[in-house]
C-alpha positions in Angstrom: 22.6 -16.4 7.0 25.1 -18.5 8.8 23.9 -21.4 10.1 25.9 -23.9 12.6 27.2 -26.9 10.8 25.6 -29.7 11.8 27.8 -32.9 9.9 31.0 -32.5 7.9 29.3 -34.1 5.1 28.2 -31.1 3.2 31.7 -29.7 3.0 32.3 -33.1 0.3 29.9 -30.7 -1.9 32.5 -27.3 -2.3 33.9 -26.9 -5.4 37.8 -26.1 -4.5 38.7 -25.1 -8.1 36.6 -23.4 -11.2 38.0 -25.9 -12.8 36.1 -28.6 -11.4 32.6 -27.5 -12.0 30.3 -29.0 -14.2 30.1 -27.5 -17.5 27.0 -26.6 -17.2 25.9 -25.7 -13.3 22.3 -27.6 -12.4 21.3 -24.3 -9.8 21.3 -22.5 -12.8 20.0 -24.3 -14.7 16.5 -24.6 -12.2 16.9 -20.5 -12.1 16.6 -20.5 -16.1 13.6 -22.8 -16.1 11.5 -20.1 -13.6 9.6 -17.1 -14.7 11.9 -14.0 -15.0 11.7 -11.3 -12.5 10.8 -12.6 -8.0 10.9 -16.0 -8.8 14.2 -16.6 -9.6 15.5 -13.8 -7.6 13.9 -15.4 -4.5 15.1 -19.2 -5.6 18.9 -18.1 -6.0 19.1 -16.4 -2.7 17.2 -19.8 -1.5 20.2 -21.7 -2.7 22.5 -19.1 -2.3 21.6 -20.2 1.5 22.5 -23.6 0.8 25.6 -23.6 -1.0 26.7 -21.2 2.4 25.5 -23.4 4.8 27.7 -26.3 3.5 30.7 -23.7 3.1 30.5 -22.5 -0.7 31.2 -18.9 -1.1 27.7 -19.0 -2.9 25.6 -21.0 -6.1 28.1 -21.1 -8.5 30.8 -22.8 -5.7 28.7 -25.5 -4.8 29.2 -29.3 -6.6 25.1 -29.3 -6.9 25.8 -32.8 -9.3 27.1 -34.8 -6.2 24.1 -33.9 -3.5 22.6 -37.2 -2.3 20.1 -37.7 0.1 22.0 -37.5 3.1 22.8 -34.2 1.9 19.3 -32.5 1.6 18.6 -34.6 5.3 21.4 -33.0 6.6 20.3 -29.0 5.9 16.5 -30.0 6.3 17.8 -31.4 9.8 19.7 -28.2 10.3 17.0 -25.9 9.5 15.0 -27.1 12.2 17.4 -27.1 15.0 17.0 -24.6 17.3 18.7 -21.2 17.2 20.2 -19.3 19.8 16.4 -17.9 20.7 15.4 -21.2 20.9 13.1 -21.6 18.2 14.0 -23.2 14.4 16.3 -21.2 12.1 12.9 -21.7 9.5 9.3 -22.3 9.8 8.1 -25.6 8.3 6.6 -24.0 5.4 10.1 -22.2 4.3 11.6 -25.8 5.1 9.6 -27.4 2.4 10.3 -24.2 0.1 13.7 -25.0 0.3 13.1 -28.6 0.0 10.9 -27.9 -3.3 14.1 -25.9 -4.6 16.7 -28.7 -4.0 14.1 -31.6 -5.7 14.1 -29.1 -8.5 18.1 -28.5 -9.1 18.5 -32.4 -8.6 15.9 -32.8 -11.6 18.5 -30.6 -13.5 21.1 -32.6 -12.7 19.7 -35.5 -13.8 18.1 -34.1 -17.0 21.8 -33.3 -17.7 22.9 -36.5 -16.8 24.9 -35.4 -14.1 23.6 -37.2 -11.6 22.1 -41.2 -11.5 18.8 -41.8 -11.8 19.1 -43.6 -8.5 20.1 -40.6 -6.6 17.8 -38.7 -8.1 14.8 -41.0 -7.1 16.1 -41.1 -3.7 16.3 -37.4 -3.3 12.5 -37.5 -4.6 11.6 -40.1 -1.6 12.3 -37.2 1.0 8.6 -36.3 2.4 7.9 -32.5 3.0 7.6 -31.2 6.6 4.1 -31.6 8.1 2.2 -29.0 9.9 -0.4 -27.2 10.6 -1.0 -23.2 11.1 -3.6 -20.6 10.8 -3.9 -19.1 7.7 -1.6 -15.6 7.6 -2.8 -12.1 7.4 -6.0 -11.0 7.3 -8.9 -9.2 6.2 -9.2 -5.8 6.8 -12.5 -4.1 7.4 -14.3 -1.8 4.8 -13.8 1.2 6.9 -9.8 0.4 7.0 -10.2 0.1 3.1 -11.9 3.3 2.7 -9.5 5.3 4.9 -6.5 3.3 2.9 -7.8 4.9 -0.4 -9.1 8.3 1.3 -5.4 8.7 2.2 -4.2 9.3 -1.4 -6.8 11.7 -1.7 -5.0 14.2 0.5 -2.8 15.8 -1.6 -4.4 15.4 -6.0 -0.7 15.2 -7.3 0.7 12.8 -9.6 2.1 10.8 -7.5 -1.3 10.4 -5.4 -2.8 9.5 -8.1 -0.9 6.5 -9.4 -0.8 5.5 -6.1 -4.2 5.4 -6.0 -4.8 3.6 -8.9 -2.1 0.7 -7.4 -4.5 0.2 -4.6 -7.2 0.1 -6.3 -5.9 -2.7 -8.8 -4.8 -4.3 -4.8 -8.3 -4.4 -3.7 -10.4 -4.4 -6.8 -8.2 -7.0 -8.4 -6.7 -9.0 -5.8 -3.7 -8.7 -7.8 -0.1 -9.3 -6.3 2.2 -7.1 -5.8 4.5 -8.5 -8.8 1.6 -8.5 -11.0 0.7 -5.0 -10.6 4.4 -3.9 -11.1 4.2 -5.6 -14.2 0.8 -4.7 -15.8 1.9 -3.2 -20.0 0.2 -0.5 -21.4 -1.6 -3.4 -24.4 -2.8 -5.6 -21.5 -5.5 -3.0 -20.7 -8.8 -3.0 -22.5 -10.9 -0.3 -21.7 -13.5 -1.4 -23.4 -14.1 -4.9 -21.8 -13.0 -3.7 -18.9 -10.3 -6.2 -18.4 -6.7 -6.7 -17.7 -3.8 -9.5 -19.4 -1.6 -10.2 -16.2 1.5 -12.1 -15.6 1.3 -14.3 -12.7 3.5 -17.3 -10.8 4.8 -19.8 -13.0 4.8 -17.1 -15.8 0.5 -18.0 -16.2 -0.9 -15.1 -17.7 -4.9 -14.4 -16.8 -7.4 -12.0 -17.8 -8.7 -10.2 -14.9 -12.1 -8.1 -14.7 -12.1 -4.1 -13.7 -15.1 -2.6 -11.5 -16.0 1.0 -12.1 -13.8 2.1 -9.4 -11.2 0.3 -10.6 -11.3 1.6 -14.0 -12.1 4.6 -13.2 -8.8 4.8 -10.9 -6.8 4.1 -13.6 -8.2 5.7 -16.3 -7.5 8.9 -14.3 -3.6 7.9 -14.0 -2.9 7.3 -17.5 -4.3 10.7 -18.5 -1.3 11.7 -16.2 1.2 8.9 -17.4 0.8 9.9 -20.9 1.6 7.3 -23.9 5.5 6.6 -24.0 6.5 3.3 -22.3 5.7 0.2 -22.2 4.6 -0.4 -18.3 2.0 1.3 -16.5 3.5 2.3 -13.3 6.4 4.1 -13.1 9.1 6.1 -11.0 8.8 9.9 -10.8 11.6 12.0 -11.5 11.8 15.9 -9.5 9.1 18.1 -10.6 6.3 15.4 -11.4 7.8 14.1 -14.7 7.2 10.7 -14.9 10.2 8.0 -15.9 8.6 5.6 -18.7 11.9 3.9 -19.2 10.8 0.8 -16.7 8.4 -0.4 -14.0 8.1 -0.2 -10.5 9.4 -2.8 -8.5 7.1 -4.8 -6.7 8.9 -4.0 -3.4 8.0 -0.3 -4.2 4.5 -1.3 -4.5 4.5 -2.7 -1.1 6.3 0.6 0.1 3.1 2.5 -1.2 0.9 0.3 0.8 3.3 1.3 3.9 3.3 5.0 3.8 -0.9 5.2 3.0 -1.3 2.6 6.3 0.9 4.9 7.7 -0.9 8.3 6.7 -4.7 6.4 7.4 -3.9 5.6 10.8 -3.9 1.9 10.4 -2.7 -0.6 12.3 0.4 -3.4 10.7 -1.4 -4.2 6.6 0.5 -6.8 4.3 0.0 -6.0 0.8 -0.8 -9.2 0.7 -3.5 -8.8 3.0 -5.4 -6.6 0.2 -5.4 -10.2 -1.9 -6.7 -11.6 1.0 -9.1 -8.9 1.9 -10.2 -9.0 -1.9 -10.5 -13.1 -1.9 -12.6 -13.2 1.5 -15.0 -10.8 0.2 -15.8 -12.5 -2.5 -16.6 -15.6 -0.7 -18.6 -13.5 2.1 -20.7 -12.5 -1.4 -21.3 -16.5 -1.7 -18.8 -16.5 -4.9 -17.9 -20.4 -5.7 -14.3 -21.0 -4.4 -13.4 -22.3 -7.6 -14.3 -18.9 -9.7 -11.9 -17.4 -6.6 -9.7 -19.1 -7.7 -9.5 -18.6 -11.0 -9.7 -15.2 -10.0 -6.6 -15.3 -7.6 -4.9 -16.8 -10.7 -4.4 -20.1 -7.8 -3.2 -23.6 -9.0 -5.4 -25.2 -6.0 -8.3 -24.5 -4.1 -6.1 -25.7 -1.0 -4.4 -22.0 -1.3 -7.7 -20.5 -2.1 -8.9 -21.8 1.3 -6.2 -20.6 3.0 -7.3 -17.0 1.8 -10.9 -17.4 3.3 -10.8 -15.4 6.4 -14.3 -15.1 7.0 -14.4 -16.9 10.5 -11.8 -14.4 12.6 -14.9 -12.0 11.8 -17.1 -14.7 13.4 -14.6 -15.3 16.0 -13.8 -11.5 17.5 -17.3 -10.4 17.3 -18.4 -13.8 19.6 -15.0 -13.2 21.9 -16.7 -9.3 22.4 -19.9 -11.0 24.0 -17.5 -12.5 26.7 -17.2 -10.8 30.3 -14.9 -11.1 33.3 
């Protein structure tokens, strides 16, 4: 992204030589401390935004030891200026994402005495954006959820039928996209019918299977077969499944694309099916805090931000309305 520079400042921050680096680079350092796999990939091209928008080539150009608070005031400033389409180059909520990231590589750099324990606490002081918004996404209906899975019932090939057992786990689960991309072979137990899963902040949880579920995905490992260590897979020409690695979690949320598509449904998040599978629940007088523990959430803040119960409320009272 190229953002207009809004004070020379940042341009103190550019590393003009290799040479001149810190040993040991604090942005890297944050990226080692996160989980393996979206989280980091999503932090460095966070700060691979940064160190552009104060004129480093990228991460490893940028002199992360010397950012003060007038620094991260400066790009917070920035992000919120209006564009050339008049609104903010970021919401408020990826703001304080980004905000989150720098507070995190200035803990680095203090931790590896780079940087003063004053600058560090000053960078601290710096309050996150407030707002408020809707929750995003939504629910969808039951009949949208049963044409979603009807869809991969068209055509019984192998491909189908993994696919079917994705969005099943999506539903039945309320598991994220990442998590089922992730789910091993020796984190299923038939038996209990449960599943060991990898969340955010590398947090593994056990989560529980319904008949459907299982049933789903008993069907595709009699397909998959026993070599591998991850459930879900790419397909080579011919049906002939690659156990070699998993699917990316962006390929998961391409399968929920093209069976939208084929069920005639109108624009579905794949996070909407964790939504869909959280609000459920709570219509079925579950205790937010079991949802919780359920959606694998650290707070019941995001859990609430999940319950979209009232837009049911709210469109079937606006249908009573007439001109």
């Amino acid at each position: 992204m190229d953002y207009e520079v809004l004070d020379p400042v940042q341009h103190e921050l550019v590393i003009k030589n290799e040479f001149d680096a810190p040993e040991i680079n604090p942005a890297l350092a944050f990226i080692a401390t996160l989980h393996r796999g979206t989280s980091r990939y999503t932090m460095t091209s966070k700060l691979n935004v940064v160190a552009r928008w104060a004129g480093a080539k990228d991460l490893r150009y940028l002199n992360w030891s010397a950012i003060r608070y007038e620094h991260v005031l400066a790009f917070i400033t920035a992000m919120q200026e209006p564009g050339e389409d008049g609104k903010p180059h970021m919401s408020p909520r990826s703001v304080n994402c980004y905000l989150s990231a720098l507070k995190g590589v200035a803990n680095q750099a203090f931790l590896l005495k780079q940087m003063s324990e004053e600058a560090y606490a000053r960078i601290k002081l710096i309050k996150s954006v407030r707002f408020l918004r809707l929750a995003a996404g939504r629910a969808i209906s039951n009949d949208e959820s049963e044409a979603l899975l009807s869809a991969t019932q068209i055509e019984m090939n192998p491909i189908a039928i993994r696919d079917h057992a994705i969005l099943c786990l999506l539903l039945g689960c309320g598991l994220r996209r990442a998590e089922v991309a992730g789910i091993k072979l020796k984190s299923i137990s038939f038996a209990d019918s449960s599943i060991r899963v990898i969340g955010k902040g590398d947090k593994e949880r056990e989560v529980f299977m319904i008949p459907e579920v299982k049933d789903a995905l008993k069907k595709w490992l009699d397909v998959r077969g026993k070599e591998g260590d991850f459930v879900f897979g790419k397909f080579f020409k011919g049906w002939k499944f690659d156990p070699s690695g998993p699917l990316t979690p962006h390929a998961v949320g391409h399968i929920v694309q093209e069976y939208r598509v084929r069920a005639g449904l109108e624009d579905i998040s794949t996070h909407d099916l964790r939504r869909t599978f959280a609000t459920r629940l709570l219509a079925k007088n579950v205790d937010i805090s079991t949802v919780k523990d359920m959606l694998g959430h650290s707070s019941i803040t995001t859990t609430v931000m999940y319950d979209l119960r009232g837009k049911a409320r709210l469109r079937k009272a606006a249908k009573k309305i007439k001109l």
